[in-house]
TORMARMAR-365871 format. One line per field, with one value per residue (C-alpha): residue number from 1; residue in three letters; x, y, z. Coordinates in pm, 1 decimal, m for minus. Layout:
<nodes>
resi <- NUM ... $
resn <- ALA ... $
x <- X ... $
y <- Y ... $
z <- Z ... $
</nodes>
This chain:
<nodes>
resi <- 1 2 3 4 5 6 7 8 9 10 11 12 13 14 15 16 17 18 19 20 21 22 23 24 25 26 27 28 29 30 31 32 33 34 35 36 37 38 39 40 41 42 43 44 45 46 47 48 49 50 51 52 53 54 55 56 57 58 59 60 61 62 63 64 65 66 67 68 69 70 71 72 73 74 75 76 77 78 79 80 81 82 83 84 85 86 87 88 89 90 91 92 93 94 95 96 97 98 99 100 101 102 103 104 105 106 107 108 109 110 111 112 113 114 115 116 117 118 119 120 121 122 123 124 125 126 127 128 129 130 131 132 133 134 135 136 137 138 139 140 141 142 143 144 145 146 147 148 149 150 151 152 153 154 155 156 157 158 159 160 161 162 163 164 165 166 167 168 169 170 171 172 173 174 175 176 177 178 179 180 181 182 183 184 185 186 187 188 189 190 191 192 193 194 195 196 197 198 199 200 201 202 203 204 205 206 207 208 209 210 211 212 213 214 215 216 217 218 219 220 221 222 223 224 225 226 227 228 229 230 231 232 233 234 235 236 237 238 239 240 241 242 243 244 245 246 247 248 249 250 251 252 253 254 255 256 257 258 259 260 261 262 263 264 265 266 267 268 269 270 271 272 273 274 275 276 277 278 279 280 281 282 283 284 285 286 287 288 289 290 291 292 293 294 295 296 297 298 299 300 301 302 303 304 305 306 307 308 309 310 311 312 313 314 315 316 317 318 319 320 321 322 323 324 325 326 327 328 329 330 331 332 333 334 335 336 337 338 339 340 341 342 343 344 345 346 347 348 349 350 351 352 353 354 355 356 357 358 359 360 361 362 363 364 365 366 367 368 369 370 371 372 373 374 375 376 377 378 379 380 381 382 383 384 385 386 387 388 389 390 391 392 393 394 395 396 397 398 399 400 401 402 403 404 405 406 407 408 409 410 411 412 413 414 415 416 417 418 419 420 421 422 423 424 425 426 427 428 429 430 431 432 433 434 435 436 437 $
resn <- UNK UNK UNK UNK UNK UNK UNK UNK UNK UNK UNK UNK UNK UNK UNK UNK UNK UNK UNK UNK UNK UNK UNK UNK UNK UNK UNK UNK UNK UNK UNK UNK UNK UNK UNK UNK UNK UNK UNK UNK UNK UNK UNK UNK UNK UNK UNK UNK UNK UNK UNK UNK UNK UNK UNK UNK UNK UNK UNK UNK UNK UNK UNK UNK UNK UNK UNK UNK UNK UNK UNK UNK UNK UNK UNK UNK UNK UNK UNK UNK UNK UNK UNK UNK UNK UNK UNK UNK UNK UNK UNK UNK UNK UNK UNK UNK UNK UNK UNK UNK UNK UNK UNK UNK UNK UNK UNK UNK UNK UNK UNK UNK UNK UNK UNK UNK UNK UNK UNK UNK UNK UNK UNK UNK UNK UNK UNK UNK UNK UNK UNK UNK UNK UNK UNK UNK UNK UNK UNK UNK UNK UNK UNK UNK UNK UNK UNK UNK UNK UNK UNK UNK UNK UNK UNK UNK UNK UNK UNK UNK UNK UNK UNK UNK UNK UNK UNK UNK UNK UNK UNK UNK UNK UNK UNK UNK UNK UNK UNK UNK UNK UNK UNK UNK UNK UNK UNK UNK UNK UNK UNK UNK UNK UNK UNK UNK UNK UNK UNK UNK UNK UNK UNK UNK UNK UNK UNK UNK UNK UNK UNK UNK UNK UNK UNK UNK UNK UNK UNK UNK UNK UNK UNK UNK UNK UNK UNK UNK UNK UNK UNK UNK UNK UNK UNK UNK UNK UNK UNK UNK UNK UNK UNK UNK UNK UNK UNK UNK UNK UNK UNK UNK UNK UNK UNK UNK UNK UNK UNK UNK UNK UNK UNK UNK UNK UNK UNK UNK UNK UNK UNK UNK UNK UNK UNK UNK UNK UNK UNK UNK UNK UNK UNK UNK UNK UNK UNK UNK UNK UNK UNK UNK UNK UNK UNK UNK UNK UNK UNK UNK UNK UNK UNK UNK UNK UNK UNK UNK UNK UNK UNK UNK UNK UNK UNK UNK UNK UNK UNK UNK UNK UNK UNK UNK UNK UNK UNK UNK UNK UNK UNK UNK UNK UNK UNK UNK UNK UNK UNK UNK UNK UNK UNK UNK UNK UNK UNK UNK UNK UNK UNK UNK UNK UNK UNK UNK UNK UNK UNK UNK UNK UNK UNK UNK UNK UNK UNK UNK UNK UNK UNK UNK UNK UNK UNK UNK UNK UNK UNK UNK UNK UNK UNK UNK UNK UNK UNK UNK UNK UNK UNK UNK UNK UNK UNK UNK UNK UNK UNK UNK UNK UNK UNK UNK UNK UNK UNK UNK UNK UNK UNK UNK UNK UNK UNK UNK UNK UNK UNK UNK UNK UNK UNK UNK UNK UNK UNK UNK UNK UNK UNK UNK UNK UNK UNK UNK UNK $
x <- 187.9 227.7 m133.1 m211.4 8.4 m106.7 m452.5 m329.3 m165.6 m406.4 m625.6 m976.5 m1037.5 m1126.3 m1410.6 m1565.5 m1328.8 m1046.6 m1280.0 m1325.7 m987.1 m854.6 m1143.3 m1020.9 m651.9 m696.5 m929.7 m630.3 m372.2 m620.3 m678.9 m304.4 m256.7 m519.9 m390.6 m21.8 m172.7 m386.3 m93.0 146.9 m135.7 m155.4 223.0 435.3 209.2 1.2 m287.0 m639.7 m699.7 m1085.1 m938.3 m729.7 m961.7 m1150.4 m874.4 m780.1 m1126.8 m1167.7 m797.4 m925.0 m1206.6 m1076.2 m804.1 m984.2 m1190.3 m928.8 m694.0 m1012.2 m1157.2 m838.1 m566.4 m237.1 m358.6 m293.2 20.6 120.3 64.8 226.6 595.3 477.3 645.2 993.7 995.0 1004.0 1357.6 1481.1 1526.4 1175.5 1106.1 1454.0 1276.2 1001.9 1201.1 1462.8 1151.1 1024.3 1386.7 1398.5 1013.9 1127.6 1469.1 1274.4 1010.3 1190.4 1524.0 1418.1 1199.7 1430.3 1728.1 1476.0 1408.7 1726.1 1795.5 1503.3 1678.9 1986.6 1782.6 1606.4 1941.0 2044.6 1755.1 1735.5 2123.7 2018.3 1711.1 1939.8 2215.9 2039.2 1827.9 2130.5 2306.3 1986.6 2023.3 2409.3 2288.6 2143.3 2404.8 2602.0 2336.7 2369.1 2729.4 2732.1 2419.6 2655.5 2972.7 2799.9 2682.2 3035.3 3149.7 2876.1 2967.1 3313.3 3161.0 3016.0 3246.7 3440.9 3234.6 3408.2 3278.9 2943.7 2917.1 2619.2 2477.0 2747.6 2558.8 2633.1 2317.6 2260.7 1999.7 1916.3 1629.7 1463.9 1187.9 1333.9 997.0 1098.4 1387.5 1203.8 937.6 1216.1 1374.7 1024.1 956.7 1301.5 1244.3 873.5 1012.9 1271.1 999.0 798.6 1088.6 1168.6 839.4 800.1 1081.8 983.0 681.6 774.3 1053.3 733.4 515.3 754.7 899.5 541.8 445.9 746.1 751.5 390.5 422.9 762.8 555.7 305.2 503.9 685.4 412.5 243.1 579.7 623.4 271.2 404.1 729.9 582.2 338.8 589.2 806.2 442.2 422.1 746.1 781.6 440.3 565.6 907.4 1083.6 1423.4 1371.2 1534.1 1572.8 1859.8 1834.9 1830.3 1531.4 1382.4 1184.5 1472.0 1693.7 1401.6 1378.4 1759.9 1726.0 1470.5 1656.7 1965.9 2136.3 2235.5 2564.1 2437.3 2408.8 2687.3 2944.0 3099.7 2855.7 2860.5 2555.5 2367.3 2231.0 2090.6 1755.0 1826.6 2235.5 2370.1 2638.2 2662.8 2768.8 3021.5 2755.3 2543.3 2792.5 2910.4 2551.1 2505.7 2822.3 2660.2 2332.1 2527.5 2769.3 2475.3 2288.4 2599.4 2598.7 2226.1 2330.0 2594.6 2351.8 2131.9 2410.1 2501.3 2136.4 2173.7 2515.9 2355.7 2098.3 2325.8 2579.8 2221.2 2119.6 2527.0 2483.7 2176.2 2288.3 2576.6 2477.3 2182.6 2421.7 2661.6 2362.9 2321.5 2659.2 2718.8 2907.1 2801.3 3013.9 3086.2 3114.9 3306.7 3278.7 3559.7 3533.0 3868.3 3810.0 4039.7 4007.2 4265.1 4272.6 4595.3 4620.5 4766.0 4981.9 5073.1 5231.0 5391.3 5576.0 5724.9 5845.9 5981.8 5791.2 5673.0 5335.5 5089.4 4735.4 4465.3 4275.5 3872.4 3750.9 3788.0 3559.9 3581.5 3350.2 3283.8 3003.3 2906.1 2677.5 2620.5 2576.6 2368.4 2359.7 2113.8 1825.9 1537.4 1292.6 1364.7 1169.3 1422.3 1301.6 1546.2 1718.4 1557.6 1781.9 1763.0 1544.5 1771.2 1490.9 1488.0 1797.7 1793.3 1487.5 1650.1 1994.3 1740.7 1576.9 1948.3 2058.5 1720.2 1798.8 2181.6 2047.0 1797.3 2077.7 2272.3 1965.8 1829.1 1933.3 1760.4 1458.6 1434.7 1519.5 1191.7 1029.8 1088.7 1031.0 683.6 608.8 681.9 421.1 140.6 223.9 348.6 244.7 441.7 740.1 745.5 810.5 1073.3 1240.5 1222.7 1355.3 1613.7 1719.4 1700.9 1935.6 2186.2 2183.8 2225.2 2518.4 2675.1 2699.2 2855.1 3134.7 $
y <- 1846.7 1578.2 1552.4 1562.5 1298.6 1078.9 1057.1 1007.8 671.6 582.7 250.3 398.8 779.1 807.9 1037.4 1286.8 1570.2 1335.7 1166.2 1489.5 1536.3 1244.9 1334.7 1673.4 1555.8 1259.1 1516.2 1778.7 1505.3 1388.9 1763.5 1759.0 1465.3 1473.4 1810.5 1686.4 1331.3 1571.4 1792.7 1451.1 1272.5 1646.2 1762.0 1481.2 1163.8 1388.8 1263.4 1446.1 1719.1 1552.1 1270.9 1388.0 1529.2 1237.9 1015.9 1232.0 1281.5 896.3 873.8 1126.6 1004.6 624.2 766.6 956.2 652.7 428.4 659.1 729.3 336.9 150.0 210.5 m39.8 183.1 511.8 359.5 252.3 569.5 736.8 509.1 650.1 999.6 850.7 619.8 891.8 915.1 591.5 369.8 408.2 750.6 792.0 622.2 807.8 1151.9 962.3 873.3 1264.7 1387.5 1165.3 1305.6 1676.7 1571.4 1388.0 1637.1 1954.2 1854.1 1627.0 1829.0 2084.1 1875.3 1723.2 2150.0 2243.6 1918.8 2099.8 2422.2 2294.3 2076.7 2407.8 2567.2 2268.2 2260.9 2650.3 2669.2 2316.2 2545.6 2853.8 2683.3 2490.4 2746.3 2991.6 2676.9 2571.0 2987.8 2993.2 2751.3 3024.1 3231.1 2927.0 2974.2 3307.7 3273.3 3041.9 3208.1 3527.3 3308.2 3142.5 3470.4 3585.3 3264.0 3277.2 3613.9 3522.2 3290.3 3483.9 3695.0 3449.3 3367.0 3033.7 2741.7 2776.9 2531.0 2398.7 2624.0 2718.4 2768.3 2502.3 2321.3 2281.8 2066.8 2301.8 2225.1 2569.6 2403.8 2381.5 2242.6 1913.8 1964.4 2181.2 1847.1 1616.9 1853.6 1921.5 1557.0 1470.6 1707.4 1583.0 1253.9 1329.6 1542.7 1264.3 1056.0 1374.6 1335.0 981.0 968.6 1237.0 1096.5 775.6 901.9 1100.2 796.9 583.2 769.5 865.2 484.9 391.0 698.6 603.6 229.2 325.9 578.8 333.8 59.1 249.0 410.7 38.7 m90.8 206.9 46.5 m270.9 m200.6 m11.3 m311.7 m512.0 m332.3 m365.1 m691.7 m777.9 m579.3 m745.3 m1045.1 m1098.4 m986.2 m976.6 m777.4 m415.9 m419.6 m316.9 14.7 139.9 280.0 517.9 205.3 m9.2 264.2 288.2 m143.7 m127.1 128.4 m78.0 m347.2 m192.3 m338.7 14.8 m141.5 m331.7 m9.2 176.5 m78.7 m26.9 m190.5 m254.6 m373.3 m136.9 228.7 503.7 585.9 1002.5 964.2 1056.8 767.4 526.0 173.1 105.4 m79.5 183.4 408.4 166.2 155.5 517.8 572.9 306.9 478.2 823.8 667.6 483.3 860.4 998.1 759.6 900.6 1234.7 1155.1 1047.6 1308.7 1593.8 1411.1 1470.2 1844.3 1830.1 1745.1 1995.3 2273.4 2105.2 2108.0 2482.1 2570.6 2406.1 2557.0 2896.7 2857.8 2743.2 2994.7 3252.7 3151.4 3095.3 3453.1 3554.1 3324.5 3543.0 3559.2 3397.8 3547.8 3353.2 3514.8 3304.9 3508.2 3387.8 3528.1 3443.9 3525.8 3433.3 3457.0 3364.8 3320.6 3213.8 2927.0 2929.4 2563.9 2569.9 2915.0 2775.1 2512.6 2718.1 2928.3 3278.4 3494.3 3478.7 3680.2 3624.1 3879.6 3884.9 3836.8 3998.5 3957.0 3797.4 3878.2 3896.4 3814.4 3709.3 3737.2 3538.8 3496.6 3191.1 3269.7 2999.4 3179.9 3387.1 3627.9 3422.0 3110.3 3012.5 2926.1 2903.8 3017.0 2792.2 2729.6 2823.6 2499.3 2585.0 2677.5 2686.6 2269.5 2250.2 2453.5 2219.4 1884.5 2006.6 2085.6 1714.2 1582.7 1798.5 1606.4 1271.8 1309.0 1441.7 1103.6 856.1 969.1 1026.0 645.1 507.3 796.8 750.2 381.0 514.7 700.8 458.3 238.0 534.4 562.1 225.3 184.0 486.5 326.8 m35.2 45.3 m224.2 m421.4 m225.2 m321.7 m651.0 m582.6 m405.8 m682.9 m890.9 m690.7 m633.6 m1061.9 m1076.4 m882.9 m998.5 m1316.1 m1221.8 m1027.3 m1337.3 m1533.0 m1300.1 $
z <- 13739.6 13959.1 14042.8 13727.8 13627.2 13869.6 13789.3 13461.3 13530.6 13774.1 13682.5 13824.2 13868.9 14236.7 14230.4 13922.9 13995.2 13907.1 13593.2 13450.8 13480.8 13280.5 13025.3 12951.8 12973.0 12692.9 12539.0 12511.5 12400.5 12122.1 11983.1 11902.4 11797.9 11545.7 11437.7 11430.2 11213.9 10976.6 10919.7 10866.1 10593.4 10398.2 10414.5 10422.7 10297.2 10016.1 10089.8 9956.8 10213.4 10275.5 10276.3 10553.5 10765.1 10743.9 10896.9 11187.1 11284.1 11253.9 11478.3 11754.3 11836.6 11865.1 12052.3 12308.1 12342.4 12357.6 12598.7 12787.4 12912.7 12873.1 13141.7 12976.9 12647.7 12859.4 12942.3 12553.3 12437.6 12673.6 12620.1 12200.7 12254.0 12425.0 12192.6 11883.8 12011.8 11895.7 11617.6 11517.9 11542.8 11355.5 11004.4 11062.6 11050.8 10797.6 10555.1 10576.9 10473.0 10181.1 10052.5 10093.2 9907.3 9639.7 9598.4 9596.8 9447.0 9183.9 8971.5 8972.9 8846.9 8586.9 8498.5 8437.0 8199.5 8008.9 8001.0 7882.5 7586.7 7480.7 7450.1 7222.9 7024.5 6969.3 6848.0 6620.2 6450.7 6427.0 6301.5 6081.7 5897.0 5893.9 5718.7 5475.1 5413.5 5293.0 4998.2 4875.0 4874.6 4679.2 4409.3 4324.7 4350.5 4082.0 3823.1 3825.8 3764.6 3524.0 3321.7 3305.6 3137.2 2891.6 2856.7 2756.0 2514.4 2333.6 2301.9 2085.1 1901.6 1789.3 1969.0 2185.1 2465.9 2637.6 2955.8 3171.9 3465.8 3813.3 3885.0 4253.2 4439.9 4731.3 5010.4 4985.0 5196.7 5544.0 5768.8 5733.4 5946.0 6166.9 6173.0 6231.4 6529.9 6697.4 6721.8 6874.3 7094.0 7216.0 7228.2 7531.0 7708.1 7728.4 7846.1 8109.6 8206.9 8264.3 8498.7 8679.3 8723.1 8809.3 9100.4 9252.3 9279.3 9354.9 9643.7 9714.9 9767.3 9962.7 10187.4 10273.7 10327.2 10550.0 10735.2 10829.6 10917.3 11111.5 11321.0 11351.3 11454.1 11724.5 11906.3 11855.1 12011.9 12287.2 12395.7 12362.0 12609.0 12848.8 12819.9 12924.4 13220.2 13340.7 13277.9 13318.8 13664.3 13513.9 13194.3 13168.1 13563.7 13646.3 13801.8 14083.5 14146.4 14440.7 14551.9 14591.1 14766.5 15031.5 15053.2 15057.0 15372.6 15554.6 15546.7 15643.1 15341.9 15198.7 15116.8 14842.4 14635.5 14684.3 14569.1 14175.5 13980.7 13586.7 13589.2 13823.6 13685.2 13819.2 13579.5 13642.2 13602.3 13230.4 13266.0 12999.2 12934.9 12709.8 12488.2 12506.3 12347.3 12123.2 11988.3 11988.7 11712.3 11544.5 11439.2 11430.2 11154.3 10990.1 10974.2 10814.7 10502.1 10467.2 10497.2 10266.2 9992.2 10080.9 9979.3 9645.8 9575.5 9619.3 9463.3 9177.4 9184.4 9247.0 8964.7 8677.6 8822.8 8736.1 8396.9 8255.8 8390.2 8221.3 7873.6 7927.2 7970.0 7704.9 7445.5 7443.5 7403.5 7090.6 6820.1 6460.3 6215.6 5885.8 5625.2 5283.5 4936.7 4743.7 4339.8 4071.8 3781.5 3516.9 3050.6 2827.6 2462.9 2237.7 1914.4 1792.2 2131.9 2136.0 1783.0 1861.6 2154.3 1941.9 1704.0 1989.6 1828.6 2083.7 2146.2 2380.0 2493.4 2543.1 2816.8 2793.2 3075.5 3503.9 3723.8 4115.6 4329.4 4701.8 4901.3 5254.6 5437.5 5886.2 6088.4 6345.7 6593.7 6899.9 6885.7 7091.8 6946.1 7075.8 7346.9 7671.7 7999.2 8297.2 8498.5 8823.3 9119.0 9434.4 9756.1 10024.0 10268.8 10176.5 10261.2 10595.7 10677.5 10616.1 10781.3 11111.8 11060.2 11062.5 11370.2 11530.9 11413.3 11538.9 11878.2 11886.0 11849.9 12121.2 12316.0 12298.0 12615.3 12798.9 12591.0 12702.5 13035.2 13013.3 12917.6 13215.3 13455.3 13270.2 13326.4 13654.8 13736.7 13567.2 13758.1 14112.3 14310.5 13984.8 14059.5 14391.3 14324.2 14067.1 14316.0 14566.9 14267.2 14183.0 14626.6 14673.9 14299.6 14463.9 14800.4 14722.0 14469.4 14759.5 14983.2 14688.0 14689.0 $
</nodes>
């Protein structure tokens, strides 16, 4: 491995065993890359799959190319992987929670609203027609009521009034509700629809133009960190290093490194500074506010999927409700009885004839008919996925200062004769600090 490595970081291959070599090593690194980008632009960007295949084709062969003639490129890249353990590589796993969130969890909040508006709208049409039905029953109520007062009419034979039946206005012709109802109900499907559609592209867009800012600002960030360390003695050197143990030896100034330093580190130790940790709660409390939002999301998937269960089940269960017209109707007839009672003379009145009937009549609020989807249950595999993501993210913020660490130690193998003289920077700093104090 170490061979391998260090005709890797070498600036010139020193003969064709160790050019093939470096071929077939970018070649490997570019296979899996392009695999790993392909699978990145179809899963998490949703990108055409030709489309797709296109681009990482495109990618691996500019990469092996590119990893191939130029040695600082080599070195870039390399820094890349580390550097997925830090701030960057933490939006770029951040920005693929937030698409498998959005994707899986919102469509299925936006089903179960629909589940719990077809319960609606089925107990509105059931209720409704059973309703636009009892008026019926009010009719024939009142024809048969009606009969037995002309009946008693007649009967009389003194004074005939008009028809004694009840007139009612009744809507025997019920599609216009039904017209009314369907179109409320298209109307917020629409409006279902449009937001749903609008929280995938939306998402879509931003999850892309975060996912490709951040992998432009992970090169940028990495040749950054190059060009400072080839130009700048003093940045991010303040380790100490195998190179300046051995110049600390020579020089018989191994005292130098084995005072308490606050400012010295050893690349290989796990110590850290107190800014270092300081800065590693940081990011962990700033990832718990997203995880925070993230689980109100599938709160509220888990509190819609409870809902439409629920009314699902309870739609079914509805009980009928009887309805009972009772009608007593009772005629008498006396004779003269108003001047009878004020003569005080008896006076009795004969009955005509009874009237009682009742009438029964159902409200049916649900039916088998109507057309109710089941509630959709969440994914838990989603959620397993996104809880792994998080355990990954957590594990990168407290694992930044080693990934920078890695980065130096990178560095320096691609640039030794530079590290030399970093270390000889570094060896006259504190020498000259030592005979201050």
């Amino acid at each position: 491995v170490a061979d391998l490595w260090s005709i890797y970081s070498k600036p010139f291959p020193a003969n064709g065993r160790e050019l093939w070599t470096l071929f077939l090593q970018c070649s490997c690194i570019t296979v899996v890359i392009g695999g790993l980008f392909y699978n990145w632009m179809f899963a998490s960007l949703e990108y055409s799959w030709h489309l797709s295949v296109a681009m990482a084709v495109s990618f691996s062969l500019l990469l092996l190319l590119t990893l191939f003639l130029v040695h600082p490129a080599r070195c870039v890249f390399s820094m890349i992987m580390p550097t997925l353990g830090t701030k960057q590589g933490r939006k770029l796993l951040l920005s693929t929670c937030i698409m498998i969130v959005v994707v899986n969890v919102t469509p299925n909040i936006i089903s179960n609203i629909k589940t719990i508006l077809q319960v609606i709208k089925c107990i509105c049409k059931n209720s409704s027609e059973s309703l636009l039905n009892s008026t019926s029953l009010l009719e024939t109520a009142s024809w048969e009521f009606g009969d037995a007062i002309q009946e008693n009419i007649h009967s009389i034979n003194i004074y005939k009034p008009m028809n004694g039946h009840f007139q009612f206005s009744l809507l025997k012709n019920s599609s216009l509700i039904y017209q009314q109802m369907h179109l409320a109900g298209e109307k917020i499907r629409r409006d279902f629809l449009a937001v749903e559609v609008l929280v995938k592209d939306s998402v879509r867009v931003g999850n892309k133009l975060v996912a490709g800012f951040s992998v432009l600002y992970l090169c940028f960030e990495s040749s950054w960190y190059l060009k400072n360390y080839l130009t700048k003695l003093r940045f991010d050197n303040f380790y100490i290093t195998k190179k300046l143990e051995h110049l600390a030896v020579d020089r018989k100034a191994a005292h130098l490194l084995l005072g308490p330093s606050k400012n010295l580190i050893r690349p290989t130790g796990l110590k850290l500074s107190r800014e270092e940790v300081t800065l590693c709660l940081m990011q962990a409390v700033l990832l718990t506010v997203a995880l925070m939002l993230m689980l109100a999301v599938v709160a509220m998937d888990h509190f819609a999927f409870s809902m439409a269960d629920t009314a699902v089940r309870k739609a079914t269960q509805f009980s009928v409700v009887p309805i009972t017209l009772s009608i007593k109707y009772s005629a008498k007839v006396g004779v003269l009885p108003f001047l009878l009672k004020l003569l005080h003379l008896p006076h009795e009145e004969l009955p005509l004839q009874d009237f009682e009937r009742s009438y029964h009549h159902y409200l049916i609020f649900s039916s088998a008919h109507c057309g109710i989807s089941p509630a959709t249950p969440p994914n838990p595999s989603m959620l397993l996925v996104v809880g792994l993501l998080f355990c990954i993210l957590y594990a990168t913020a407290f694992l930044e200062t080693y990934a920078h660490r890695l980065c130096r130690k990178i560095t320096g193998s691609f640039f030794e004769s530079w590290e030399e003289k970093r270390a000889l920077y570094l060896y006259k700093k504190l020498s000259r600090k030592h005979k201050e104090e």
